[in-house]
N, C-alpha and C positions, 0 to 999 in steps of 0.2 A: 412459453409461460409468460402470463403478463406481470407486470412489476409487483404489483400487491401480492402475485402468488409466490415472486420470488424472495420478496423483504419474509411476509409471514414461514415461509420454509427454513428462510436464513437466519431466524430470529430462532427456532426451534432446535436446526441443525446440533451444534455444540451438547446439549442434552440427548444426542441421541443414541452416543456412547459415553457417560458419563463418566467412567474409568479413563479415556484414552483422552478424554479433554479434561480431565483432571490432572494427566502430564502434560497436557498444553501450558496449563490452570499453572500448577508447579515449573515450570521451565521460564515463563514472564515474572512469575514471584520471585524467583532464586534472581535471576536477571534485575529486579528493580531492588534486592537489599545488596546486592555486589556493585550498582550505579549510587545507593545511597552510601554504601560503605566508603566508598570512591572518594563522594562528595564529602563526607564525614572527618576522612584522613587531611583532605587540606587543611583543616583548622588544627591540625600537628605537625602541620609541615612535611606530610607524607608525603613529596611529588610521584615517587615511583609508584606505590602503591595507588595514588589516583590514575596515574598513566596505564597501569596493570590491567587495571576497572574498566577503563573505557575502553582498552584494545578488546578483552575478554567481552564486553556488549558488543559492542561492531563485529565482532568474528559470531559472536552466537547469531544478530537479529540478521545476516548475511545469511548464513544455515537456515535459520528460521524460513526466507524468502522462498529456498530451495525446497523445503516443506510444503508451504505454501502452494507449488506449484504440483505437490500431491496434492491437495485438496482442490483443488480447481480442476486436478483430472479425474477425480473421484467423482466431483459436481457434476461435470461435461457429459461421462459416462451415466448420470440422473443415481447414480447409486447413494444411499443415506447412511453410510458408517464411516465413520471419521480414521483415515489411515492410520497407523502405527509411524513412530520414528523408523527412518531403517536410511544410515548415517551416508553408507554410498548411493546411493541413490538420490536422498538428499543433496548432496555435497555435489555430483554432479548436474543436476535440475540448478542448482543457485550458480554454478559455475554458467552454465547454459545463460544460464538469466541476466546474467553479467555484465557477457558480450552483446545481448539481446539490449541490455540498457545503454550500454555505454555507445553502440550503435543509433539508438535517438537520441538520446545525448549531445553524440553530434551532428544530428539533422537539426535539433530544436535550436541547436548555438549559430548553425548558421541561418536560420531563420531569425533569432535578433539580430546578429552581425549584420545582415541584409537589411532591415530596419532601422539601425544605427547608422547604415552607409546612405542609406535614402534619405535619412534627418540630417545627416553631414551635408550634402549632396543640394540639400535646399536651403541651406542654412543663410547664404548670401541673399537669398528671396526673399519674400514678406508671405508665407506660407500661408498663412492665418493662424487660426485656431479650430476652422474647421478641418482645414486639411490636416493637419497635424491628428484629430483624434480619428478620422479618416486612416488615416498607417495606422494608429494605435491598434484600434478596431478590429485590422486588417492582422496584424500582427497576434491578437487573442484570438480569434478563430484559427489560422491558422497553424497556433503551437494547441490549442483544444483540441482539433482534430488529429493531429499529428499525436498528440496523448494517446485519443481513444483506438486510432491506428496501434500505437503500441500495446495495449488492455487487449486490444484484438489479438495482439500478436504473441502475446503473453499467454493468452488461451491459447493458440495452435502452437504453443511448446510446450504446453500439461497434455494437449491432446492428441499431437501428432509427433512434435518432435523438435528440434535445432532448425534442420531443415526446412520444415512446415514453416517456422516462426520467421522467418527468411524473405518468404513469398510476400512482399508488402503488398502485393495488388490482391494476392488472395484475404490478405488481412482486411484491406478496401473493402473489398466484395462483401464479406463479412459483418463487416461494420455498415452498410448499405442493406445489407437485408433486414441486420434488430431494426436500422432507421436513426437515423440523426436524431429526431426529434424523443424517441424514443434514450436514445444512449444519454441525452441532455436532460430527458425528467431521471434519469435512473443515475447519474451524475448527482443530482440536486437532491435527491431522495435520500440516496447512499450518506451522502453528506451531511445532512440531515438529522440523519437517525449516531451516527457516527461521535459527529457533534454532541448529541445530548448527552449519549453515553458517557463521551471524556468530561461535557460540563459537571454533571454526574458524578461523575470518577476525583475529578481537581475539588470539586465542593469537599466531597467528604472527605481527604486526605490532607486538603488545608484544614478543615475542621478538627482534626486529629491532631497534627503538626500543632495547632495553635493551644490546644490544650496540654499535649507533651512536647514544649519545646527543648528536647536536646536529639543526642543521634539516638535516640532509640524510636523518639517519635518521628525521625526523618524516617527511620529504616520503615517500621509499619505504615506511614505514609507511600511512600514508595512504593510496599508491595500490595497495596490495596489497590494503587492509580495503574499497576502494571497487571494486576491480575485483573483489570475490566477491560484492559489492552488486550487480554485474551479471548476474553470474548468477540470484540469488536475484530481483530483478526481472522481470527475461526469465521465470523458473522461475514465480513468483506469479500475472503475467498470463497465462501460458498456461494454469494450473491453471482458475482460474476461470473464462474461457472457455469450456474443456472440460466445467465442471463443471455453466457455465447450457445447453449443449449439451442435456440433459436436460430441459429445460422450454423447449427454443427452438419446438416445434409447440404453445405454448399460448400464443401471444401475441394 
């Protein structure tokens, strides 16, 4: 599939079960008035009850991830109905995805660490200014690819497994068939559309906020900027899915 056919698909997806992305819809809303309630209780000197809030966010948008990686194998497989929650399965895909992050995690740390020792390393020189944005340079490309390495990788844990996700040369190989240049307009795109959505989303929740300012206009604030999170969600994973669709006969 080429990008336009994936944006326009990914733009429609979420409506295609209206019911099942309306628990999406409802699980980001509940989620952004328990982060505004959070926020709310500081101004009474709540700390526990803010501390409550934000562990209960973190543990849900963790779950959420594991979700996630049912809709990206839903995508992969080209199928068009939006999964159901179903808690174990969840709960082990976000566990999966974990280990899968905290493993680039620390590839990408030691690729600035290595960075940081080459600027130490010439630091008694007179390096310039070109050479120094020379490493810089060098240093974004290769935590960029190292990213899309992972997006790669992340598909072959919705589509094949732990295991599959593992195989970084097969995630290369992958990433080398959609095409560099190709995963770099669909980077920009994604972001893009992503962007205007949240611009979107922050307008009209400050708009709100600034006409009801106490907690009740935080709370509706809130679930307005997190219920467009839903979409953009839903919208993200279906993209990407769609997108390793294109390298899914090279595995």
């Amino acid at each position: 599939m080429d990008l336009t056919e994936i944006i326009k698909d990914s733009f429609k997806y979420p409506f295609n079960d209206k019911r099942q992305f309306g628990m999406i819809l409802t699980v980001f809303i509940l989620l952004g008035i328990i982060l505004s309630a959070g926020f709310s209780s500081v101004s009474f000197n709540n700390g526990i009850f803010f501390t409550i809030s934000l562990i209960v966010f973190f543990i849900s948008m963790i779950y959420l991830s594991g979700y996630q990686i049912d809709i990206i194998r839903i995508s992969c497989e080209l199928e068009d109905f939006i999964p159901k929650f179903n808690p174990k399965k969840n709960i082990k895909d976000c566990l999966q995805l974990l280990v899968l992050s905290l493993i680039f995690s620390l590839i990408i740390g030691v690729i600035y660490l290595l960075y940081l020792f080459s600027i130490f390393l010439l630091n008694g020189e007179i390096i310039g200014f070109i050479v120094a944005m020379i490493l810089y340079l060098i240093l974004i490309i290769a935590v960029l690819i190292v990213s899309w390495i992972f997006v790669m990788s992340v598909c072959r844990l919705a589509h094949i497994g732990l295991n599959g996700s593992l195989a970084f040369k097969k995630s290369w190989k992958d990433l080398r068939k959609i095409g560099l240049a190709n995963m770099f307009a669909y980077t920009i795109l994604i972001n893009i559309v992503v962007g205007i959505i949240s611009v979107i989303a922050l307008m009209i929740s400050l708009s709100i906020f600034s006409l009801v300012e106490n907690s009740f206009g935080l709370l509706i604030s809130f679930a307005i900027f997190f219920a467009f999170n839903a979409y953009s969600f839903t919208l993200q994973s279906r993209a990407i899915g769609l997108l390793y669709t294109n390298s899914i006969y090279e595995i």
